[in-house]
C-alpha positions in Angstrom: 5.9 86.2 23.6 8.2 89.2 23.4 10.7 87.7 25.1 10.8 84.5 22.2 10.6 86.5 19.4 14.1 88.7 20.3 15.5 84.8 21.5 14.6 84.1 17.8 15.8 86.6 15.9 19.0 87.4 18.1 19.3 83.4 17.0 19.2 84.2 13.9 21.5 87.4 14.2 23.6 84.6 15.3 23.9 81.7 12.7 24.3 85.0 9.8 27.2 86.1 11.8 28.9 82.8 12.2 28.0 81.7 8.5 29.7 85.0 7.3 32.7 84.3 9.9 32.9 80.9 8.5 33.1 81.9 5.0 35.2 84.8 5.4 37.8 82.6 7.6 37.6 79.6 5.3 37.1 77.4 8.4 33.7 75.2 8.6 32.3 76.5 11.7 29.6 74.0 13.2 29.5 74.5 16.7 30.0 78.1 19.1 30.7 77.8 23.1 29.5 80.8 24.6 30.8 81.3 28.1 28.1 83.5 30.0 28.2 85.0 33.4 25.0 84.0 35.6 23.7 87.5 37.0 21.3 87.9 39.3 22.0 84.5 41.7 23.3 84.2 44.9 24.0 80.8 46.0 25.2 80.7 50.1 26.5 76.9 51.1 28.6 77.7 54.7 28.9 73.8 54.9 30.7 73.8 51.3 33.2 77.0 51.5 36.2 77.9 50.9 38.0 80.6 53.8 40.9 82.4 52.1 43.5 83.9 54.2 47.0 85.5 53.6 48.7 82.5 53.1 46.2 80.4 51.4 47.0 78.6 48.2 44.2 77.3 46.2 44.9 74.7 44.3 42.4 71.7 42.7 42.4 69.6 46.2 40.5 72.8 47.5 38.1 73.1 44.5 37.8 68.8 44.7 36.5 69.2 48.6 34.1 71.3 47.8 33.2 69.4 44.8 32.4 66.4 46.7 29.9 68.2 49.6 27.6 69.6 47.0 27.7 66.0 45.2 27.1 64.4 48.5 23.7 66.7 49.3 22.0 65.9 46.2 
């Protein structure tokens, strides 16, 4: 119950900030995307990872393959 009624008003907190950012910018602001680390997980898939050495480049084929296994076990 605690928990919901801080969600609720840091909500609120929230929409009075961006209404106030909104008018002070001029700029119609309907939509915010909040990037937010995820703390407290650990997620271990040895079939799915990536070993980086010295002379390892990553690039998007690396990211794709792994991609693709955790697709696959679903």
């Amino acid at each position: 119950m605690v928990k919901s009624m801080i969600s609720i008003l840091r909500n609120k907190q929230s929409k009075i900030q961006l209404k106030k950012a909104s008018i002070a910018s001029g700029v119609d602001i309907k939509e915010v995307f909040l990037k937010l680390p995820i703390v407290g997980t650990e997620v271990f898939d040895e079939s799915n990872e990536i070993e980086f050495y010295e002379d390892t480049e990553l690039n998007g084929t690396h990211i794709e393959h792994v991609l693709e296994g955790i697709r696959e076990k679903k």
